[in-house]
C-alpha positions in Angstrom: -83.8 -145.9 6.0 -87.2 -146.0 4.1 -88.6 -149.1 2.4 -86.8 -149.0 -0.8 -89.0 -149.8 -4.4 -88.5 -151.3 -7.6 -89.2 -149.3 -10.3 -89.1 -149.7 -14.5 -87.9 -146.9 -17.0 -89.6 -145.3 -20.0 -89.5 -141.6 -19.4 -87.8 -138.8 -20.5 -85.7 -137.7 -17.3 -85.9 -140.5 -14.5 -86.0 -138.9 -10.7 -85.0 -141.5 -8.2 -85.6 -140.8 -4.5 -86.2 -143.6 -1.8 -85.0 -146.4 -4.6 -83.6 -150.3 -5.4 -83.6 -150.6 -9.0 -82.4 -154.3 -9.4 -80.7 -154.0 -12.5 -79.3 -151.3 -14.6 -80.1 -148.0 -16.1 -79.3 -148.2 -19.7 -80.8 -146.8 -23.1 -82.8 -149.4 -25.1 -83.4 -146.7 -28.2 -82.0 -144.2 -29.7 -84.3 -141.7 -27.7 -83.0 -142.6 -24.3 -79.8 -141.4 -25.5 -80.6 -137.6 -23.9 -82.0 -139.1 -21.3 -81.1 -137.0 -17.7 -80.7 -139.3 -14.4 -81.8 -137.1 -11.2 -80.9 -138.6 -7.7 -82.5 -137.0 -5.0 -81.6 -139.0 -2.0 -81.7 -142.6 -0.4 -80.9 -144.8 -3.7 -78.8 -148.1 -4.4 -78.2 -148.7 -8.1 -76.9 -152.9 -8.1 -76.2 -152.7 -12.3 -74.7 -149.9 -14.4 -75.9 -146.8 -15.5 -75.6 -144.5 -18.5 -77.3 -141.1 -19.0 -76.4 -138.0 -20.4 -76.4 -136.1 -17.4 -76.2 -137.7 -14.3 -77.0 -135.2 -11.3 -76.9 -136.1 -7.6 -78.8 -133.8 -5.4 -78.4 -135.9 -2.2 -77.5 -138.7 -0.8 -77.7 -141.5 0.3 -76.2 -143.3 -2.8 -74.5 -146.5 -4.1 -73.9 -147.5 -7.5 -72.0 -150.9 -8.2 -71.7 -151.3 -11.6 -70.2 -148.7 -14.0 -71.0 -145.3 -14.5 -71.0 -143.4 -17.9 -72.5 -139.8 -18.6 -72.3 -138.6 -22.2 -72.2 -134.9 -20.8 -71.8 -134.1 -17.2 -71.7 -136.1 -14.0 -72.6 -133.4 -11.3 -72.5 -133.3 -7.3 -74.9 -131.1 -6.1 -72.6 -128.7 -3.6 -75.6 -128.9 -1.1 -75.8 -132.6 -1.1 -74.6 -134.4 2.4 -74.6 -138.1 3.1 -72.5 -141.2 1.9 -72.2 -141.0 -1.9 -70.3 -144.4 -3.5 -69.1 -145.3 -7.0 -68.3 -149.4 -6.6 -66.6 -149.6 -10.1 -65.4 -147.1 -13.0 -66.6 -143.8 -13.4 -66.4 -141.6 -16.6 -67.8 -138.9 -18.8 -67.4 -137.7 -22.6 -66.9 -133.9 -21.0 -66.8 -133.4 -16.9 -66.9 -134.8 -13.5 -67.8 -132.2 -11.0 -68.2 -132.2 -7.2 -67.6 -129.1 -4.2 -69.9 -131.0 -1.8 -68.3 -130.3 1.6 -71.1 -132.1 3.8 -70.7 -135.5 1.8 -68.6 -138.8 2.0 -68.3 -139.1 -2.0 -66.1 -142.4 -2.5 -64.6 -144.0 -5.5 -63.6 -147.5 -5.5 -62.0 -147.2 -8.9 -60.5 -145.2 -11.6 -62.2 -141.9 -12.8 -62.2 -140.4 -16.7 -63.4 -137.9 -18.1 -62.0 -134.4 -19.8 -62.1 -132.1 -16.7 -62.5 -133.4 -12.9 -63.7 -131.6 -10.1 -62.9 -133.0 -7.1 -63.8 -131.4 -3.6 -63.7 -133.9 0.2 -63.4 -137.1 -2.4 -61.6 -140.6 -1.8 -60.4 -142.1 -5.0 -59.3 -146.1 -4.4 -58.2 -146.3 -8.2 -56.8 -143.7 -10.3 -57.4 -140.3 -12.6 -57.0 -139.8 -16.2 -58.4 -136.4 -17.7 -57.0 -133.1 -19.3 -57.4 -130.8 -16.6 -57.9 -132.0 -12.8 -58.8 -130.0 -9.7 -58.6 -131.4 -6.5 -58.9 -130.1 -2.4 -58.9 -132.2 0.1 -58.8 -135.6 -1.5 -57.2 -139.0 -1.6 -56.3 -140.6 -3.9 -54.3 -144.1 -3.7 -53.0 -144.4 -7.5 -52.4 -141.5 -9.5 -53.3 -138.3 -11.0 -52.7 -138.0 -14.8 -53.3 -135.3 -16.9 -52.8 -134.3 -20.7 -52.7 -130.5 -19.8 -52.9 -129.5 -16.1 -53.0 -130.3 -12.6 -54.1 -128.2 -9.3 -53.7 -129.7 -5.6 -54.8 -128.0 -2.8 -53.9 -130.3 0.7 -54.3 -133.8 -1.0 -52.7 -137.0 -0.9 -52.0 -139.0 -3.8 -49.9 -141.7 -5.4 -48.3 -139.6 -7.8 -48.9 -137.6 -10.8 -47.7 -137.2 -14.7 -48.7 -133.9 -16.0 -47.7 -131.0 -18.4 -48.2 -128.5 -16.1 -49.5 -128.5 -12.1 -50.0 -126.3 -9.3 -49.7 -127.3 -5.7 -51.1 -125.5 -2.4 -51.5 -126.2 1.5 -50.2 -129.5 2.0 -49.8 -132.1 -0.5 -48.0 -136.0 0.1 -46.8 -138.4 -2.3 -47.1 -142.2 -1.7 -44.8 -143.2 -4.3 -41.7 -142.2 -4.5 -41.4 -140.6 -7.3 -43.7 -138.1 -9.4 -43.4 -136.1 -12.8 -44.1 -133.0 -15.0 -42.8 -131.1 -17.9 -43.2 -128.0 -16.7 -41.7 -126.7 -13.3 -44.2 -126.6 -10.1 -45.9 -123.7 -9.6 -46.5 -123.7 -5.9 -48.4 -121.2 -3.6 -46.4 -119.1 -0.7 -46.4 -121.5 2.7 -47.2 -124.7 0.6 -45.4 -128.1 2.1 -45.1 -131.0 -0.2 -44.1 -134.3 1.6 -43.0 -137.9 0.2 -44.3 -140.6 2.5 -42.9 -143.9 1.1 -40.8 -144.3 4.4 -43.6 -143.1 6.5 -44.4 -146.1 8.6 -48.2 -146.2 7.7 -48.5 -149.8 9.1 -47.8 -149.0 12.7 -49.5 -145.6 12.0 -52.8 -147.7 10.8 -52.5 -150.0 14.1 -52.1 -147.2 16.2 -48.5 -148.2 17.5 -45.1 -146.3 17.8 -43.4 -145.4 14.5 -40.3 -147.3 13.3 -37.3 -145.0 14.3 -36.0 -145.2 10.6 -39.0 -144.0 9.2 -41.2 -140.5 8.9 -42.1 -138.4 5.6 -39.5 -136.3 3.6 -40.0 -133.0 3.2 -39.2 -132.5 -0.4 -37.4 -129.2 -2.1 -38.9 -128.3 -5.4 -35.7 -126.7 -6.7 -33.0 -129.8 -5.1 -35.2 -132.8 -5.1 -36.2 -132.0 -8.6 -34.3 -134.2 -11.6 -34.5 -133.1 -15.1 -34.6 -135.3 -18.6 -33.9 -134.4 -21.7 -35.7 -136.6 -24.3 -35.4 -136.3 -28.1 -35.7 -138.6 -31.5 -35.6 -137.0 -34.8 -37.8 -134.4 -34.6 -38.9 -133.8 -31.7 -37.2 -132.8 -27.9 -39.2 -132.7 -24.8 -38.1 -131.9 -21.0 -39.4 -134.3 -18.5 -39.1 -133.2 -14.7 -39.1 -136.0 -11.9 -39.6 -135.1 -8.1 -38.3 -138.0 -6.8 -36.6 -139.6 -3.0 -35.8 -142.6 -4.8 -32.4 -142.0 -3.5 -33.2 -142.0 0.2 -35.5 -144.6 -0.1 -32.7 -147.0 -1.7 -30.4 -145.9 1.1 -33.3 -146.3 3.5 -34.6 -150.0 2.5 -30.6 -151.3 2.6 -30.4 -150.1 6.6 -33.3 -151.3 7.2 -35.6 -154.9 5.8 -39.0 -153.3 7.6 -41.2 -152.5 4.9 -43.5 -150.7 7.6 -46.3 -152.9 5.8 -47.5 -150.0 3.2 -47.5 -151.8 0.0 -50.4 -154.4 2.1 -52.4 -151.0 3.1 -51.9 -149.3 -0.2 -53.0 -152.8 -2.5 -55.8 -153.2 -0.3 -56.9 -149.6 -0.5 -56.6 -149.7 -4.2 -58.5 -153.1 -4.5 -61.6 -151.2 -3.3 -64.6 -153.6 -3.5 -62.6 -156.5 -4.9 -61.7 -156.8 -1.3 -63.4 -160.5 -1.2 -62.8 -161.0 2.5 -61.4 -158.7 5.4 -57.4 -159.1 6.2 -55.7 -158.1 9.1 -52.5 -156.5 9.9 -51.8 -157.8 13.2 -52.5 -156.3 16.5 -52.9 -152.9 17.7 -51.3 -151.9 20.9 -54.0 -153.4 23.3 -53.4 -156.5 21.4 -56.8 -156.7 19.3 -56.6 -157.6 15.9 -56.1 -154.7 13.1 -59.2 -155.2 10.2 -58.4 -154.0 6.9 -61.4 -152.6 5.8 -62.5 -149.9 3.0 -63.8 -147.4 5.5 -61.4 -148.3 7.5 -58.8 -147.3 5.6 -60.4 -144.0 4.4 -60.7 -142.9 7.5 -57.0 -143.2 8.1 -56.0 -141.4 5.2 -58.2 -138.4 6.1 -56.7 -138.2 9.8 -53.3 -138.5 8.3 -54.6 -135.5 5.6 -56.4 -133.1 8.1 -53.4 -134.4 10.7 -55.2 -136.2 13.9 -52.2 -138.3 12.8 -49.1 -137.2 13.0 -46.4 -138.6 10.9 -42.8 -137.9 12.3 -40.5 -136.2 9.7 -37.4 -139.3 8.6 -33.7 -138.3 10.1 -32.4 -139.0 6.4 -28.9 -139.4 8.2 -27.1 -142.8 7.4 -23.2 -144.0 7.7 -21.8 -145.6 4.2 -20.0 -148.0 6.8 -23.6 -149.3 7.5 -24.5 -150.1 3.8 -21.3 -151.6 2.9 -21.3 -153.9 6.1 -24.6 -155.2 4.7 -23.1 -156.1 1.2 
């Protein structure tokens, strides 16, 4: 890595490449409102930064304070390298990157009106109108005013009018909603893993035998609310195991340790100090670390892990012994 400089701002458009600006990129008048922020490779950002449109060209690149873009915040698809957002990251109108070469991370929550999202891992949540994602994580949830489109994702769960779903897409949580029916695309698999046993997954151990994903049915697994005051009556769709995973959690007190990986994930760089899980199965220690983490997810995703698929057999004799 090159020497990295300090520099100040006055110009119209700023061009960093090869950059430590100790502080933050912010308007002090009214003209540096329009002002464009070009990154073209090898920068760390250590305050915030507002521009009108933010454009990333290359990497490297780390920003930890916030980011805001009055127009467009925009991944170049040629860019490659480790791109990180350490806190909040939003836009008056769009958030766009299809890099497929780069590590682009977000430590916290996105907003904006339309998100793009190609190869992206997203520790907080996403709020916007419309929201496209392939091949991304995302630990909290997906919300949208108007539509959704997944394409082989993980997420936490989702709350939108309307969403599409292709290739294979997993729930953390275990439940998730819309108004309109899922539309999905011929072959698509859509899997709950709140009883996958992530812990022993992350520490490279055996699965818990009463644990595994569920293969959910769009048409059976799908509950339906009618809600309605005075004037007006809406539908509300839930896809939801809940059911199973009552059943599941009064056979058996493991909690496979996900709500530990899934907090730390989503504490992102307010991670103060490195936990551990335990030990793997040559007896090391297990770090719980960001990239860690990632990386876990994304085997799980492109499946170098292999989560078994749950039994979802149980006796009634077995629940009412425990009572």
């Amino acid at each position: 890595m090159k020497e990295l400089k300090e520099l100040r701002f006055n110009e119209t458009d700023i061009h960093l490449q090869d950059n430590l600006v100790r502080g933050s990129i912010l308007p002090e008048k009214v003209a540096e409102l329009n002002r464009n922020i070009i990154f073209k490779g090898n920068n760390v950002i250590e305050g915030p930064v507002y521009g009108h449109r933010l454009e990333i060209q290359q990497g490297d690149l780390e920003i930890q304070g916030a980011v805001f873009s009055q127009f467009e915040l925009y991944v170049n698809s040629e860019a490659k390298g480790n791109i990180a957002f350490k806190k909040s990251v939003g836009s008056s109108n769009s958030i766009v990157s299809r890099a497929a070469n780069c590590d682009l991370v977000f430590y916290s929550d996105i907003n904006a009106k339309i998100i793009t999202l190609y190869n992206a891992f997203v520790a907080g949540s996403i709020y916007a109108d419309e929201i496209i994602l392939e091949n991304c994580v995302v630990i909290g949830g997906v919300f949208a005013t108007q539509q959704i489109d997944l394409k082989n994702c993980i997420v936490g769960t989702f709350n939108t009018p309307s969403i599409r779903i292709e290739g294979t897409v997993n729930l953390l949580l275990p439940s998730a909603f819309s108004i309109e029916k899922i539309l999905a695309a011929a072959g698509t698999k859509f899997y709950n893993l709140s009883l996958a046993d992530l812990g022993s997954l992350y520490k490279g151990l055996p699965q818990s035998q009463n644990s595994g994903k569920i293969e959910m049915n769009i048409a059976t697994d799908e509950v339906k609310t009618k809600l309605a005051n005075e004037e007006v009556q809406k539908t509300l769709r839930s896809y939801t195991v809940i059911g199973k995973v009552l059943a599941a959690d009064l056979l058996d007190t493991d909690k496979f340790q996900n709500h530990f990986l899934l907090t730390a994930a989503s504490l992102g760089s307010q991670l103060l100090k490195t936990y551990d899980m335990g030990v793997d199965k040559d007896g090391k220690p297990v770090a719980l670390t960001f990239k860690r983490i990632r990386d876990f997810f994304y085997d799980v995703l492109n499946g170098k892990i292999e989560i078994q698929t749950i039994d979802g057999k149980f006796d009634i004799s077995q629940i009412t012994g425990k009572l």
